[in-house]
Every structure is written in structure tokens, then in C-alpha cells.
C-alpha positions in Angstrom: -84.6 -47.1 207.4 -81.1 -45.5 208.3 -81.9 -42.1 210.5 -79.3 -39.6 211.5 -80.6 -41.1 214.9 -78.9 -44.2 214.1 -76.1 -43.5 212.8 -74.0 -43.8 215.6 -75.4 -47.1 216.1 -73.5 -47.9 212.5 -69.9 -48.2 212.8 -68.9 -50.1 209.6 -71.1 -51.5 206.5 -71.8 -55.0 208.8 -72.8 -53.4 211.4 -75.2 -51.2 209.2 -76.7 -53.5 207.0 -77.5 -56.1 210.1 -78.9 -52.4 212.2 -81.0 -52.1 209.1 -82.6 -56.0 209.0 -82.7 -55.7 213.1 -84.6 -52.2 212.7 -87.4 -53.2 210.1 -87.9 -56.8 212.1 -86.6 -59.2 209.3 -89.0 -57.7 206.8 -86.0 -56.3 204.4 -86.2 -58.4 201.5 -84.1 -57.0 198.9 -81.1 -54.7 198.5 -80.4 -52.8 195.7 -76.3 -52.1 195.7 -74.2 -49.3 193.7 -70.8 -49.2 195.3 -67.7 -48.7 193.5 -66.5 -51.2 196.2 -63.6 -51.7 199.3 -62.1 -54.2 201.5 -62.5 -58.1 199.7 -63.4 -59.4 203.6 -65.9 -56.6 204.1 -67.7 -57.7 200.8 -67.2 -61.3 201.8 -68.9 -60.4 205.1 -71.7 -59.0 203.5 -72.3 -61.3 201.1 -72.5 -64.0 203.5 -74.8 -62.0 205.9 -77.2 -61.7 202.7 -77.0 -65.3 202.9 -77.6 -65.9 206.0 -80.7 -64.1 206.3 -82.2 -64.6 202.6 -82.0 -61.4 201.2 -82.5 -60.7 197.3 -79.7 -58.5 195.6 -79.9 -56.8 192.7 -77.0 -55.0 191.2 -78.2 -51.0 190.0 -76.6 -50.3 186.2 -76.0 -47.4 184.3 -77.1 -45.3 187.1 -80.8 -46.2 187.4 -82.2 -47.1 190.4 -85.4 -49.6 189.1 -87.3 -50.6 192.3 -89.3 -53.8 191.7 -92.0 -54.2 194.6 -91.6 -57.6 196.4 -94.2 -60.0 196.8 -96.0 -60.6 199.9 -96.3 -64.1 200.2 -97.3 -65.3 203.6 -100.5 -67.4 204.4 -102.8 -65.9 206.5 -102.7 -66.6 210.0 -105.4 -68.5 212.3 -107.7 -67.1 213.7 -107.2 -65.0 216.5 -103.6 -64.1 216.2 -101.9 -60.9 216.1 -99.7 -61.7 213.1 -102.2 -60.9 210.2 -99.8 -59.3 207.4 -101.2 -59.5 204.3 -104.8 -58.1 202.2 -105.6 -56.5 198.8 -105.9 -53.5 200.1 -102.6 -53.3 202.2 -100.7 -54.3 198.8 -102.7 -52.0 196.5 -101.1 -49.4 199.0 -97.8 -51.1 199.2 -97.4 -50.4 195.1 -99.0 -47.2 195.6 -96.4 -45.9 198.1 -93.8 -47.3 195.8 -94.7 -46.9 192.1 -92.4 -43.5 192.8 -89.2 -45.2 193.5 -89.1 -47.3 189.8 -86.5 -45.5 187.1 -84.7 -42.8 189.7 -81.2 -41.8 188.2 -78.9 -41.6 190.7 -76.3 -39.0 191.1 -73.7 -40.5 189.5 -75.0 -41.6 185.9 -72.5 -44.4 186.2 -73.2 -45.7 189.4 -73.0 -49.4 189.7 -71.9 -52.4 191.8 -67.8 -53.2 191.6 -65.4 -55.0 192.9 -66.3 -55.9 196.6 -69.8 -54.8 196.3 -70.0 -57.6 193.5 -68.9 -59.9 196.7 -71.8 -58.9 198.2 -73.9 -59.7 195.4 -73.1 -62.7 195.0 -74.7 -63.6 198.4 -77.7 -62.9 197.7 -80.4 -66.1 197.4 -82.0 -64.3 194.6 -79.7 -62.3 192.0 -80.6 -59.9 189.7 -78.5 -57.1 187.4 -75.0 -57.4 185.9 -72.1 -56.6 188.5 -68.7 -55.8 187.4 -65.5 -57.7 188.6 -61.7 -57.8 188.6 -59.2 -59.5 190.1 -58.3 -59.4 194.0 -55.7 -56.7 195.0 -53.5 -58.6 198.2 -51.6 -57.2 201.0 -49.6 -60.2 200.9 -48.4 -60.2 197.4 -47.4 -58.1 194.8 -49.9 -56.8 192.0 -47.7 -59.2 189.5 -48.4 -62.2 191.0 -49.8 -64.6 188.5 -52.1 -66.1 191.4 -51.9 -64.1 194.4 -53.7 -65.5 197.9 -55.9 -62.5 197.9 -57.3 -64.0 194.1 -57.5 -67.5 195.8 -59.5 -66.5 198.8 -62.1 -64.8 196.2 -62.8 -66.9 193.9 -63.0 -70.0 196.7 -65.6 -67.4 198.0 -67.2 -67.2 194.6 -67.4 -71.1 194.2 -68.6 -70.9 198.0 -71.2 -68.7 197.0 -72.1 -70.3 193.2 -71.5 -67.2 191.5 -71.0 -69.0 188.0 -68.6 -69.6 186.1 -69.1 -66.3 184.2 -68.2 -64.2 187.3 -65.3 -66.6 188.2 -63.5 -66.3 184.5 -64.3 -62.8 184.8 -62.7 -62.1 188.6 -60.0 -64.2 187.3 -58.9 -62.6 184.3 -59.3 -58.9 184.9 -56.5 -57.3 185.7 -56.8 -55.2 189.1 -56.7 -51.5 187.5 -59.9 -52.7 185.2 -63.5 -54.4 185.7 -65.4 -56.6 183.8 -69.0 -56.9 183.5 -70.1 -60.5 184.5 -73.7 -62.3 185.4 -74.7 -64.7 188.0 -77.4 -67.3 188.4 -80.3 -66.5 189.4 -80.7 -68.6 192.3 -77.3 -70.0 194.0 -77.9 -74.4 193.1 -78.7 -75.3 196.2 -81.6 -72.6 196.6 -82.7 -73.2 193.1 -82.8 -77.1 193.6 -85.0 -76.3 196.8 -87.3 -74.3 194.9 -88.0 -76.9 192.3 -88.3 -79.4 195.0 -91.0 -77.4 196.8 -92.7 -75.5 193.7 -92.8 -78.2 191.3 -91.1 -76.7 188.7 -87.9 -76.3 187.2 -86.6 -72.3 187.5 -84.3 -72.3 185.0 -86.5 -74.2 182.9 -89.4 -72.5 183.3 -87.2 -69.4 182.2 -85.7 -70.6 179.3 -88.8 -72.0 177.9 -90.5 -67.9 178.6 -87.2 -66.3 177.0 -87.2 -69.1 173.8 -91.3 -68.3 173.2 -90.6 -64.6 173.5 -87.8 -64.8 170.8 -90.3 -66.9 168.6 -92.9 -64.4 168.7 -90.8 -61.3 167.9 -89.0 -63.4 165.2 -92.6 -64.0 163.8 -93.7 -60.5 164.5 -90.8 -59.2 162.7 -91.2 -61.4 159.8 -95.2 -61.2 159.6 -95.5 -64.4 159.9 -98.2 -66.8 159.6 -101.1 -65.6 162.5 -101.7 -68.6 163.3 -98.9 -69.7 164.3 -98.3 -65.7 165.9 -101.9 -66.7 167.8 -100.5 -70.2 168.9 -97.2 -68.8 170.6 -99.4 -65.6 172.2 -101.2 -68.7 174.0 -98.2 -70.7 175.0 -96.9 -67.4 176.3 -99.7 -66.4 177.9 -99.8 -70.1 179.4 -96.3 -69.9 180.3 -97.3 -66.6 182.0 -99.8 -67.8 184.7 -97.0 -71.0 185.5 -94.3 -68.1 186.1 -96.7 -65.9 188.3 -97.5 -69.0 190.4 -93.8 -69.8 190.2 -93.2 -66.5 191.6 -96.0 -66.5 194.1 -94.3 -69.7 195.3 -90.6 -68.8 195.8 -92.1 -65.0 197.3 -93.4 -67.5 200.0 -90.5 -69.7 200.5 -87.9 -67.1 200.4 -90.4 -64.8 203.2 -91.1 -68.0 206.0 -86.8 -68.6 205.4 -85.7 -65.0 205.9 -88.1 -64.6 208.9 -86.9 -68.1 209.9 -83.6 -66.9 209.8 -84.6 -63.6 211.8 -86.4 -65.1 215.0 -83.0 -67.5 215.2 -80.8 -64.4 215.3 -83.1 -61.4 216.6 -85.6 -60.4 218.8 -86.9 -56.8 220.0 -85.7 -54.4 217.1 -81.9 -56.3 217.9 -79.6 -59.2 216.9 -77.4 -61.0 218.7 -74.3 -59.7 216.9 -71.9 -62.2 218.6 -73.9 -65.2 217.3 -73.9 -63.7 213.6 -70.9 -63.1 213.7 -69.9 -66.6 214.8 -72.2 -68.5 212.1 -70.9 -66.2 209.4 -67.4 -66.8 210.0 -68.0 -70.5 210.2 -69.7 -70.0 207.1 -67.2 -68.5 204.8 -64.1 -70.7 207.1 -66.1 -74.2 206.5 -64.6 -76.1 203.3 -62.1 -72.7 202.3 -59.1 -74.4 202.1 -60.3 -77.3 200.0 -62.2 -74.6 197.8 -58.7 -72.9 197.4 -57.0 -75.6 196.2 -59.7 -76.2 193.4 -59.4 -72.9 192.3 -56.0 -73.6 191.5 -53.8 -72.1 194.0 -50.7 -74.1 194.9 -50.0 -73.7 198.6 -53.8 -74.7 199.5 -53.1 -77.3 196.5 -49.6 -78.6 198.7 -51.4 -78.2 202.4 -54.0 -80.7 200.8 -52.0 -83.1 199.8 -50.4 -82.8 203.3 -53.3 -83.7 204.5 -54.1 -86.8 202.7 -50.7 -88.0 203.1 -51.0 -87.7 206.7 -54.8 -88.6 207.5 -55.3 -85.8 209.3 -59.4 -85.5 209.4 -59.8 -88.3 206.7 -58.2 -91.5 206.0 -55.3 -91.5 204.6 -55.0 -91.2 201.1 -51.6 -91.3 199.2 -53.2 -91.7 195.9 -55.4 -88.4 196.3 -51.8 -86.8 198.3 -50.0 -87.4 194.7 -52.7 -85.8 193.1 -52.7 -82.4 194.8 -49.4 -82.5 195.0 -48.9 -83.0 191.5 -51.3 -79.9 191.0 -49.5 -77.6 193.4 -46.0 -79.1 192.1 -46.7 -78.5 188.4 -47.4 -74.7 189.4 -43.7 -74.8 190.9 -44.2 -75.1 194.7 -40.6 -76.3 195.6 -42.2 -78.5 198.7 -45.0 -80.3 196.8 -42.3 -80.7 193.9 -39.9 -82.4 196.5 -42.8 -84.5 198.1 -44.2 -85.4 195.1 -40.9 -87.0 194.6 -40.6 -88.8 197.6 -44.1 -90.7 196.9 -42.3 -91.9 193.4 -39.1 -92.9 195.3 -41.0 -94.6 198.3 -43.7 -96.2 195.6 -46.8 -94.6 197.9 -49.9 -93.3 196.1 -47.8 -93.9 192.9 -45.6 -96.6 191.1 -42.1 -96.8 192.4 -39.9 -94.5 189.6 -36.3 -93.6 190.8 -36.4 -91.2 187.3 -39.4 -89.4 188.3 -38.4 -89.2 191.7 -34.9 -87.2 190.7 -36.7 -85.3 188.4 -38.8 -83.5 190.9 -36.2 -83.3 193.5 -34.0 -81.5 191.1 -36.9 -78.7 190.5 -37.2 -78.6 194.0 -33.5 -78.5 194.7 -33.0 -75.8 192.4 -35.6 -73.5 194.0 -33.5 -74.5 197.3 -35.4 -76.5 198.9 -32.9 -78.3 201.6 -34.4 -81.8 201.8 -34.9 -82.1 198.3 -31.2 -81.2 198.0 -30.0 -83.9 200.2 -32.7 -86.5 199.1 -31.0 -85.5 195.6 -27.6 -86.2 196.9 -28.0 -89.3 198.0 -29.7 -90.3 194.8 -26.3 -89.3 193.1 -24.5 -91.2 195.8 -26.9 -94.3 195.1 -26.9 -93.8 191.8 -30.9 -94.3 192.1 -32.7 -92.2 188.7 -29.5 -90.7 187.8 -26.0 -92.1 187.0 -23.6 -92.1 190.2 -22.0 -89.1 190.5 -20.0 -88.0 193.7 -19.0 -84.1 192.7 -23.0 -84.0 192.5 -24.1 -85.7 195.5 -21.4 -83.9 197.8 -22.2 -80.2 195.8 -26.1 -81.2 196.4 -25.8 -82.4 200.4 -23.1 -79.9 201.0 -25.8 -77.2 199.7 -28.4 -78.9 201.9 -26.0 -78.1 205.2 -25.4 -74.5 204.4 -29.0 -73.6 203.3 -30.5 -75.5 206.3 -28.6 -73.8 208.4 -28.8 -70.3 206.8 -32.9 -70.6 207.4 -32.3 -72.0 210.9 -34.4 -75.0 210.0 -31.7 -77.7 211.0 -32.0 -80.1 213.4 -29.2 -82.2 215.2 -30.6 -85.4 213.2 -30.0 -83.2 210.0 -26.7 -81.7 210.6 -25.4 -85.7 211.7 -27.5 -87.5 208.6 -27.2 -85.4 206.1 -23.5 -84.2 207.3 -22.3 -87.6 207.9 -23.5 -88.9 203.8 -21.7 -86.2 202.7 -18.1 -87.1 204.9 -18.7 -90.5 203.8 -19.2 -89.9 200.2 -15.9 -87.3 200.5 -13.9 -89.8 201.8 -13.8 -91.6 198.3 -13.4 -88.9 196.6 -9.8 -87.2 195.4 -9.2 -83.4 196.9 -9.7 -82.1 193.0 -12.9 -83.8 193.3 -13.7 -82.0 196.5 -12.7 -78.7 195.2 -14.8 -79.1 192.1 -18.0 -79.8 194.6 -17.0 -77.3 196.6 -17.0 -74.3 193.6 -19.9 -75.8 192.4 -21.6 -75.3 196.0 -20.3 -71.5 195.7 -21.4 -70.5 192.5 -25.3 -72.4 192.9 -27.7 -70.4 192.8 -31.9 -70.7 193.0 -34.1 -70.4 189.7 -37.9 -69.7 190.7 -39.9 -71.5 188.3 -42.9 -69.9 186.7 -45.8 -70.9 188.2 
């Protein structure tokens, strides 16, 4: 519990939801969250500390505050220790002391969990209630952005944290002024698949069969249907009943030895080791983002990807599976995966050698002015490798090159004598209206952005 004692202990929502698990000695189970939201890396912060510690979320609607006790679940221990928890009588008090707390109406009558708070939601091991979602406002990038970083580190988050596809197309498609209602799973995959693994039966399963009984029975209540078969499904229900409560009993017990697993690794004395959190958290939500972001879709962590395959950095290298994220990022228009997609078709790595595909994407990179696509386009003219030789092209391309290369600062000495020296070479066969007709051509360029 949060005291006006403590508050000064609380300096941001982190630091106040990891007081409250230190305070009540790893035996806060469940939060119940109502927040119209705030900062995206707050709510990934949180979500992950919910993680990290196996806590339960549930997600308060429509103002109501519907408190569900939590089952206490642990074996009892030997004989002759101290760490006795659980008898009938201290859970028939338990539900006593909270039968009071089911169906309270908040303040607001349209209280509920958005935006970030859903980030925090989606954290939890066990997931209840309907959270409502839109898409990441950014710092970095304008509001219209088609896919803005901020967007791409959420929904990597959101595949980090197996929120569903529900809340994914949801964060994805709402626009920033609006919000969305979306569900989650239950159980995160790799919780549920532990649970079947160590209850013997399938959750989802399990659930499905309880809701498709259910919707039998009313069906044949509504219709006054034969009794006997009414009787039959009142059995299989009631059977399917006692499976669920053990099923419940069983996951009460694995989620209570993790969390307090989780606890005595962290904390100790009424405290935790903030530092150490801290430090697993972040490696938490860091481990696997990039990758994550470029399956979501967004081009630059699509390109750096590639980058990586095609130079082996931290796995062998890979040109085949270098064209592919390339190709991803390129088709989005990311000038540098456009012009290094090309270079794989003109060098035949990771792809068949194709001098026609190779100009193509140096052109869409040239003409988002991108200087070594430029010149690599230059000398294709010069060549006339893809495209039909054409000096006023290759000198207006590698002439561009020069100036824009050395407009960004971005040129080297190898550059400036390479690229510089084509370009002599080429104008040295060329007659001066030739030159002049490169050079206007030069002048009057200027960069398209492609629509990504």
C-alpha cells in the first residue's frame, strides 16, 4: 500500500510500482490499471517490470473497478518452518476483507486503460479486460508520417510482449488523436505453453470448449429445447467446471512460486535492488528490438538488417537473406537499401546477376540523391551496363554525385579522384554542347521522395 509516508520514496510510476512490490514482499499479484496514459518508454518500462516479476493485469472499463480475489496457491510448508501462508480460515477472511472492493465506480465513469497504460498491459503474464490503443506519437517525426520510429519501437514491443495480433492492427491503424478498443491473449505464448506443459491441459482449449458449451446451453435454453439434451450439456459444463477450477488452482500456483521466485532474485528486506532491475529490464526490452522492428515493417531497421547479413556482423554472412531485407526496406523507398539492393544484382551476390534490375534501383535511389547510387548509375551509362550508353547521362549522374557528396561533407579523397576522374574521362569524348547539356541537366535536377 502507497502512504503519504512513502511518497517521497516515489519519484516516477517505476519507481512506485517496484516501491509497491518491494513494500508488500513480492505478494502483489495483480494490478488493476485506469490511466488515460503518458510517455511510450514509461509504459514500456512498466510493462516489462510486470513481466519481470509475474504480475496479472487487468484493464478497469467503463469506470468499474471489479476486484477478483486471487488464489492462494502455495503448498504448505514442512514442518517446522516459519513460512506457513495458507488455511481455510485465513482465505475465508481474505474474501471477507475483500468482498467490498467488487463493482466500485470510479470517479470518472469513463475511466479506463489507454495508450501507454495499454503498454503496461500488455506485460502482464496473465491479461484480463479490453485496453484501448492508438498509434505512437514520436519526437522524431512528424504526426504524418506513414510509419514513424516512435510506431516501430511499439509495436516491436507489442510483438516482444505477444500482445496479439488484435492489439497490433489496432496500435497500427489508429490514428494518434483517437483510440481503439483492442484484446489480448490471455496468457503471453510462451507462459501459456508453460502452463499446459506443467498443468496438463490446454488453456485456450480448455476455454473455448467452456465458452462453446455455454453458448449450447443458452441456445437450448432459449429455444426450449429437448431436456435431455439441456441435462447432458448442464453435465459436460458442470464437468468442464471442476477441469477449469483445477486449472486455475494449478496456474494460481505456478504463477505464485515464479513471482516470488522472481522477488527473492531481486529483493530482500522490504527493498530491491533497483540497479539490477533496471539492468535486466532494459536488456529485456533491448534484446532482439532491432530484428523485431524490421518485422514490423519499418525500413531503416529493415536496411540496418540487411547490413548486417551482408556483412556477417554477429551471424554468418548471408547475402541471400541481405537481399531480402533490403528488398523490404527498398520497396518502402529507403534510397540506401534501394542503391544496395542494386549493387547485389550488379555484383550477382545473394541474387542472379541483372545489369536491368541493377539500374533500376540505382535510379530510385539516385533520384532521392543518394551520391553513390548516382555515380554507380553513371558509370552504368558510361558502360552501357542495364541501360543504353549514354554520356550526357553518365557525366549529369557522376557530376551530381561530386556536388552532392561534397554538399553533405561525406566525400572522401578516393571519391573526389574515382568518381571525378570517370567523369573527366567520360567528358573528354564528349563535344562542349554535350558538356553543356550535362551540365544544365546537373542544375536543374532535383530529388523526388518516394512514398513509402
Amino acid at each position: 500500500m502507497v502512504t503519504p509516508e512513502t511518497t517521497a520514496l516515489l519519484r516516477d510510476d517505476f519507481d512506485q510500482l517496484l516501491n509497491v512490490i518491494a513494500m508488500n514482499n513480492g505478494w502483489v499479484a495483480e494490478i488493476y490499471l485506469a490511466s488515460r496514459g503518458g510517455m511510450v518508454g514509461t509504459g514500456m518500462r512498466l510493462g516489462q517490470l510486470a513481466r519481470t516479476f509475474w504480475l496479472k493485469t487487468v484493464a478497469v472499463g467503463d469506470g468499474i473497478f471489479e476486484y477478483v480475489p486471487d488464489l492462494v496457491a502455495l503448498k504448505t510448508a514442512p514442518t517446522g518452518s516459519d513460512d506457513r501462508r495458507t488455511s481455510e480460515l485465513d482465505w475465508k477472511t481474505y474474501s471477507m476483507a475483500t468482498r467490498g472492493l467488487t463493482h466500485i465506480r470510479l470517479q470518472s465513469g469513463k475511466a479506463r486503460c489507454a495508450s501507454s497504460c495499454a503498454l503496461l498491459f500488455a506485460g502482464g503474464v496473465d491479461r484480463r479486460g479490453i485496453s484501448h490503443v492508438h498509434r505512437a506519437r514520436s519526437a522524431f517525426q512528424t504526426q504524418e508520417e506513414e510509419f514513424s520510429f516512435g510506431l516501430a519501437m511499439v509495436l516491436a514491443y507489442l510483438q516482444h510482449m505477444d500482445a496479439g495480433s488484435d492489439m497490433i492492427r489496432a496500435t497500427r491503424s489508429t490514428p494518434v488523436n483517437e483510440i481503439s478498443p483492442a484484446r489480448a491473449p490471455r496468457f503471453p505464448s510462451l507462459i501459456s505453453d508453460l502452463l499446459t506443459s506443467q498443468c496438463d491441459v490446454n488453456v485456450d482449449e480448455l476455454e473455448k470448449q467452456e465458452g462453446s458449451v455455454r453458448s449450447a446451453l443458452t441456445k437450448g435454453a432459449t429455444k426450449g429445447g429437448n431436456r435431455d439434451a439441456v441435462r447432458r450439456l448442464q453435465n459436460e459444463l458442470t464437468r468442464v467446471g471442476r477441469e477449469r477450477a483445477k486449472l486455475e488452482l494449478c496456474i494460481a500456483t505456478i504463477h505464485e512460486s515464479k513471482r516470488l521466485a522472481q522477488f527473492a532474485k531481486y529483493c530482500s528486506g522490504g527493498n530491491c535492488d533497483q540497479g539490477a532491475v533496471l539492468e535486466e529490464i532494459n536488456r529485456q526490452l533491448s534484446a532482439g528490438r532491432p530484428r523485431r522492428m524490421a518485422e514490423v515493417g519499418y525500413a531503416p531497421a529493415q536496411y540496418d538488417l540487411g547490413v548486417v547479413y551482408a556483412k556477417g556482423r554477429g551471424v554468418a554472412q548471408d547475402y541471400v537473406e541481405a537481399a531480402k531485407w533490403y528488398r523490404l526496406a527498398a520497396n518502402q523507398g529507403h534510397a540506401t537499401a534501394q542503391y544496395s539492393l542494386g549493387l547485389l544484382y550488379a555484383t550477382g551476390q545473394g541474387v542472379p546477376q541483372d545489369y536491368v534490375e541493377a539500374a533500376k534501383w540505382y535510379r530510385l535511389a539516385a533520384d532521392q540523391g543518394d551520391p553513390d547510387a548516382q555515380w554507380r548509375l553513371g558509370l552504368m551509362y558510361t558502360l552501357g551496363q542495364g541501360v543504353p550508353p549514354d554520356d550526357v547521362r553518365a557525366h549529369m549522374w557522376l557530376n551530381l554525385s561530386l556536388i552532392l557528396s561534397m554538399t553533405d561533407g561525406a566525400t572522401t579523397e578516393w571519391f573526389e579522384k574515382t568518381v571525378g576522374g570517370l567523369r573527366d574521362t567520360v567528358a573528354q569524348r564528349m563535344s562542349s554542347e554535350q558538356i553543356a547539356e550535362a551540365e544544365k541537366l546537373a542544375r536543374e535536377w532535383k530529388p523526388t521522395k518516394q512514398p513509402r
